[in-house]
C-alpha positions in Angstrom: -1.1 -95.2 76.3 -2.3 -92.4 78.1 -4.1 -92.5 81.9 -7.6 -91.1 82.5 -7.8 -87.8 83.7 -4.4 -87.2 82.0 -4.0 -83.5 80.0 -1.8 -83.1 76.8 -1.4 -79.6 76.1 -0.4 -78.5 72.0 2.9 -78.7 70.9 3.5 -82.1 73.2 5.1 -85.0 71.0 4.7 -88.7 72.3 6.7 -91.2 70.4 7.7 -95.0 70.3 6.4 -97.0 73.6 5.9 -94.2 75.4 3.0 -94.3 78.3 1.5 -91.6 80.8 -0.3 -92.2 84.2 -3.3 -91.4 85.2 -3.9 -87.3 86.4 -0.8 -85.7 84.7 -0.2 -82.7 82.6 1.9 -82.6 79.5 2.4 -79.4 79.2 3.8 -77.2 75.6 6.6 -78.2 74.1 7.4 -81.7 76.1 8.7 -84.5 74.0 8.3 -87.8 75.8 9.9 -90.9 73.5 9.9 -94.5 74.3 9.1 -93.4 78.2 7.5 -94.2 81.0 5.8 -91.1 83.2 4.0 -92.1 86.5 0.6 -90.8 88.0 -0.3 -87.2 89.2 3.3 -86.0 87.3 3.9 -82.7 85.8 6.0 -82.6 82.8 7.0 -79.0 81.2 8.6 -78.1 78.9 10.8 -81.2 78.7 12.5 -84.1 77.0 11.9 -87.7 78.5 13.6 -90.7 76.6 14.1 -94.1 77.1 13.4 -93.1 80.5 10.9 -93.3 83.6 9.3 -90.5 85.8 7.6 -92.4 89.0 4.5 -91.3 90.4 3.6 -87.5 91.7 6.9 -86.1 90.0 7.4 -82.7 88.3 10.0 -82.1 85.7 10.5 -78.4 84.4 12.8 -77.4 81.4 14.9 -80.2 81.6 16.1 -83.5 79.8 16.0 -87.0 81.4 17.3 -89.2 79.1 19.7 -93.1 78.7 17.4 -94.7 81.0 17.5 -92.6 84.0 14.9 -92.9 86.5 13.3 -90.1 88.5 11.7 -91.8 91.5 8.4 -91.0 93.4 7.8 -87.5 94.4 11.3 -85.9 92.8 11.3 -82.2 91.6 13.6 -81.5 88.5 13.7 -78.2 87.2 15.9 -75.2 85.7 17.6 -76.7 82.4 18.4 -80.0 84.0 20.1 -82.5 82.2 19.9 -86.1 83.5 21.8 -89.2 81.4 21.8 -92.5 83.1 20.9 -91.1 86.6 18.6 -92.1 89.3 16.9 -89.4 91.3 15.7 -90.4 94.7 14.0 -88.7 97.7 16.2 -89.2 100.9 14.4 -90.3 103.4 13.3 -87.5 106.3 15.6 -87.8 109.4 14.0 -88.9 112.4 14.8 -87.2 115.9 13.7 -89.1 118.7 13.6 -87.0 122.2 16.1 -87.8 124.8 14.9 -90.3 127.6 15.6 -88.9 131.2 18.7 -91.5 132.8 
């Protein structure tokens, strides 16, 4: 199943139960197999299986594979290789000004 407004460019191979968001690229040479890959994700160049890419995530020449997850708005790049893994976002610090005495 792929989402509306969703690009597959050549070379791209989808396989098994594999579904795509809405608004993401596939770009050349990806092979997605039996995954899950979110909304408004980028996908290059990569190797997703038995696996899930959240939402507004962009993974670049790498492999997520053995059920790993890649959570909302997570960047994975330069000949990654991610087996089992979860990939989160920390959450930004927050620095509240000192109050006067």
């Amino acid at each position: 199943v792929v989402g509306k407004g969703t690009t597959i460019y050549p070379n791209v191979a989808l396989m098994g139960e594999t579904q795509v968001g809405c608004n993401s690229n596939i770009g050349f040479g990806s092979s997605l197999k039996h995954a899950v890959v979110g909304d408004r994700c980028n996908i290059q160049n990569s190797m997703i299986t038995n696996s899930v890419v959240l939402d507004s995530s962009l993974v670049e020449t790498s492999r997520v594979e053995n059920n790993s997850l890649v959570e909302k708005n997570c960047v994975i790049k330069h000949y990654s290789i991610l087996s089992s893994a979860k990939i989160t976002v920390p959450l930004p610090l927050i620095f509240s000004p000192k109050t006067p005495p």
